[in-house]
C-alpha positions in Angstrom: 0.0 0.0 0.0 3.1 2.4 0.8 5.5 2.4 -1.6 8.8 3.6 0.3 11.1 2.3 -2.4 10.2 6.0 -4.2 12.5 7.4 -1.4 15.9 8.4 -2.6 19.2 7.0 -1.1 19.8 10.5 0.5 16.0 10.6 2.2 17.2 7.2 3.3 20.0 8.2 4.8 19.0 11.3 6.7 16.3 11.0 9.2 17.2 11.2 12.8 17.5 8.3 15.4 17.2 9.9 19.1 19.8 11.3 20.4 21.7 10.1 24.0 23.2 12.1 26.4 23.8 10.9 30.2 25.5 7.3 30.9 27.0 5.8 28.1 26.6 2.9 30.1 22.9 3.2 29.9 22.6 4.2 26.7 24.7 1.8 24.9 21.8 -0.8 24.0 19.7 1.9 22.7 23.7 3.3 20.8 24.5 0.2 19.1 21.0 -0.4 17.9 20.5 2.8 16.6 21.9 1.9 13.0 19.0 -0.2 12.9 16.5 2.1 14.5 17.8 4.7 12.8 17.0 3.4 9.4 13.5 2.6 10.8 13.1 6.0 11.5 13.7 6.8 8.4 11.0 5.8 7.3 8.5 7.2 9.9 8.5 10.7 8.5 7.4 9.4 5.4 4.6 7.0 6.9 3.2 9.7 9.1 3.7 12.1 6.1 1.6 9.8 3.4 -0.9 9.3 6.3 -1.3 13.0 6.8 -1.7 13.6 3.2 -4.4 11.3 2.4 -6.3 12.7 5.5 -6.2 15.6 5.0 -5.8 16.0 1.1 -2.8 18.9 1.4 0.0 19.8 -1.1 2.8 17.4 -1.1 4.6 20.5 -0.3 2.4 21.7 2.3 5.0 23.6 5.4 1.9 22.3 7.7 1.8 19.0 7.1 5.6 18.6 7.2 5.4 20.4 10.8 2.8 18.0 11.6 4.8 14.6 10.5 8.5 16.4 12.5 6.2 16.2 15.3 4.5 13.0 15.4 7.9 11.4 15.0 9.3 13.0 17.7 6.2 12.2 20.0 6.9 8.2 18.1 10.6 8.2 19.1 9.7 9.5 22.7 7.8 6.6 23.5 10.0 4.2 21.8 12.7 5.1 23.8 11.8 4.2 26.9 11.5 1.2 25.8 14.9 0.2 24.2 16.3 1.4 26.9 15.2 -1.1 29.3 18.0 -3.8 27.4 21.0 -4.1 29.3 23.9 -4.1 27.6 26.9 -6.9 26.7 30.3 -7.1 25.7 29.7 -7.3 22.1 27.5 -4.0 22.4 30.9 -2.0 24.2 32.7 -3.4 21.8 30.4 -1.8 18.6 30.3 1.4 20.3 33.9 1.9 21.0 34.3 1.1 17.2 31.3 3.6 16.0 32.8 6.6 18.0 36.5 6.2 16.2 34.5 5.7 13.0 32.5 9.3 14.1 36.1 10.8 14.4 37.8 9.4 11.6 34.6 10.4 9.3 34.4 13.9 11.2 37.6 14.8 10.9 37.7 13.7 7.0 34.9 16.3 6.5 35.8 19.3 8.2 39.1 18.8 6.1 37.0 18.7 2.7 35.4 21.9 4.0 37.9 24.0 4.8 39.9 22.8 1.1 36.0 23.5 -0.8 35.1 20.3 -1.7 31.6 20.4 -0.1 30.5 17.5 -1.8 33.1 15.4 -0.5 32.2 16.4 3.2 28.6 15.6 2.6 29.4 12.2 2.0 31.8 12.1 5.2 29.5 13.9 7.1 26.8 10.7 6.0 29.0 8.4 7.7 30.2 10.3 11.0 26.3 11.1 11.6 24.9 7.4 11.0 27.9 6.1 13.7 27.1 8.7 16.0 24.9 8.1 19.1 24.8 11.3 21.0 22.2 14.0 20.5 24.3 17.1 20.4 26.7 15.5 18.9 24.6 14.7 16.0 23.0 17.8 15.9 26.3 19.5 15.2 26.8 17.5 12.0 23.5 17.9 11.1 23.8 21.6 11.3 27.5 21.5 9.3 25.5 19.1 6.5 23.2 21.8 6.1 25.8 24.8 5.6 27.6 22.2 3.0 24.0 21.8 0.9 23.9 26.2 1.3 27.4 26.5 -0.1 26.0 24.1 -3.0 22.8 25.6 -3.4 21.1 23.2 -2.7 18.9 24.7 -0.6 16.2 22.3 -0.3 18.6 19.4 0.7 19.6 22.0 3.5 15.9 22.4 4.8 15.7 18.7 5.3 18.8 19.0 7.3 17.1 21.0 9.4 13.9 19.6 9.7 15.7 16.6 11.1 17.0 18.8 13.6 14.0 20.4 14.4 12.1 16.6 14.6 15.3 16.2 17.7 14.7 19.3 19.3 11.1 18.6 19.5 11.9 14.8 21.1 14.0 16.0 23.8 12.5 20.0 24.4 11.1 18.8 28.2 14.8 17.8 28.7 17.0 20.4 27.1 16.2 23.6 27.4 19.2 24.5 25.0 17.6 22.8 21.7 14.0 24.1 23.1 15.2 27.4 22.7 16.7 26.4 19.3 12.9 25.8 17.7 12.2 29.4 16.4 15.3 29.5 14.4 15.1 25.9 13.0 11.9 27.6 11.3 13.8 30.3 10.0 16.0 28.3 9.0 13.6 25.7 7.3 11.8 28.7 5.6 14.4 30.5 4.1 16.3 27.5 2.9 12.7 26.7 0.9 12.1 30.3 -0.1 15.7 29.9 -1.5 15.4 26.5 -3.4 12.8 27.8 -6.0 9.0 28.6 -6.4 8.0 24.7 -6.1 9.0 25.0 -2.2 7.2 28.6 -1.9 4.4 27.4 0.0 6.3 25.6 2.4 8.9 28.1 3.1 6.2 31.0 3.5 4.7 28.8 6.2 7.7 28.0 7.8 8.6 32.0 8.4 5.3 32.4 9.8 5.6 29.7 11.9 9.1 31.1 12.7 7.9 34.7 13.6 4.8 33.3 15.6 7.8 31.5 17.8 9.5 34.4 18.7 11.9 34.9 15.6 11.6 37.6 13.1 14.7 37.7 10.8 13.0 36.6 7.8 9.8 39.1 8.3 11.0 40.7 5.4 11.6 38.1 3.1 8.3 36.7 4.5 6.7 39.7 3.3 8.4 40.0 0.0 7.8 36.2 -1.1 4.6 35.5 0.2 0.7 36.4 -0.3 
């Protein structure tokens, strides 16, 4: 009935598994299976997406019915959380982790290098592999955020917005628990918007939406913008 196979190897790639940060101890079953879990959660956005869709009969590019699929993942990964993390962890498990954070650093390191020389392209790729090893939130947001200034240098600008809207699906998980990426929600819309507005007339709709949204949270750089681009 769903056909996920449509989904590129990028949208494969880049939704977001939940994030860990307080014992790695506790954590670790969750960490090593998050390759796994991570690739299911790619496909949640999509589900909850289609769902939302044929409900409600809205533009495949409507900015509200993305909000509304960021968010029902999030509220998804919340519950499923609690309950990988009641596996206790074995020697095999410490073993994959200690081998996913060297990957995160070799991979890391490799991309920030492509950067600075210009070969954003290059980094992207890196930047693929350091994010899918690592298991911390922040951490993960960070490359996030540096994958989506490597998509702006390339103009690709709607690559970028899903960058963000993976971040934004994260901060919206854990914003009862961090009060850092709760305050980071406003500009994630900006963020979102603009990178839309930016990618052409086909994401319009969606990036008009997600500079109001933005504004309505508190942030108003792209009121102008807003105002120029949208009826």
């Amino acid at each position: 009935m769903l056909t996920f196979v449509s989904m590129t190897k990028r949208e494969h790639e880049h939704l977001p598994a939940a994030g860990r940060d307080s014992s790695l101890l506790a954590k670790l079953p969750f960490a090593r299976g998050s390759k796994t879990l991570f690739m299911k959660n790619l496909l949640l956005i999509h589900f909850v997406l289609f769902i939302s869709l044929s409900a409600s009969s809205q533009s495949l590019l409507s900015g509200k019915a993305m909000e509304d699929a960021i968010i029902r993942c999030a509220n998804i990964n919340i519950r499923k959380r609690t309950e990988v993390q009641e596996a206790k962890p074995d020697e095999k498990v410490r073993e994959e982790y200690k081998q996913s954070q060297a990957n995160v650093k070799l991979y890391k390191a490799k991309a920030e290098k492509k950067m600075s020389q210009g070969d954003y392209k290059g980094a992207v790729l890196d930047l693929d592999e350091a994010i899918l090893n690592e298991d911390f939130r922040d951490k993960k947001v960070n490359m996030l955020r540096l994958k989506a200034k490597c998509y702006e240098k390339l103009s690709q600008y709607a690559d970028a917005a899903w960058e963000y809207e993976v971040i934004l699906q994260i901060c919206y998980e854990y914003k009862d628990e961090n009060n850092e990426l709760n305050k980071s929600i406003p500009r994630l819309y900006y963020d979102i918007g603009i990178s839309y507005i930016k990618s052409g007339d086909t994401h319009n709709e969606a990036g008009c939406y997600f500079l109001t949204r933005a504004n309505e949270l508190g942030c108003s750089l792209g009121e102008n913008i807003r105002k120029k681009n949208c009826k």
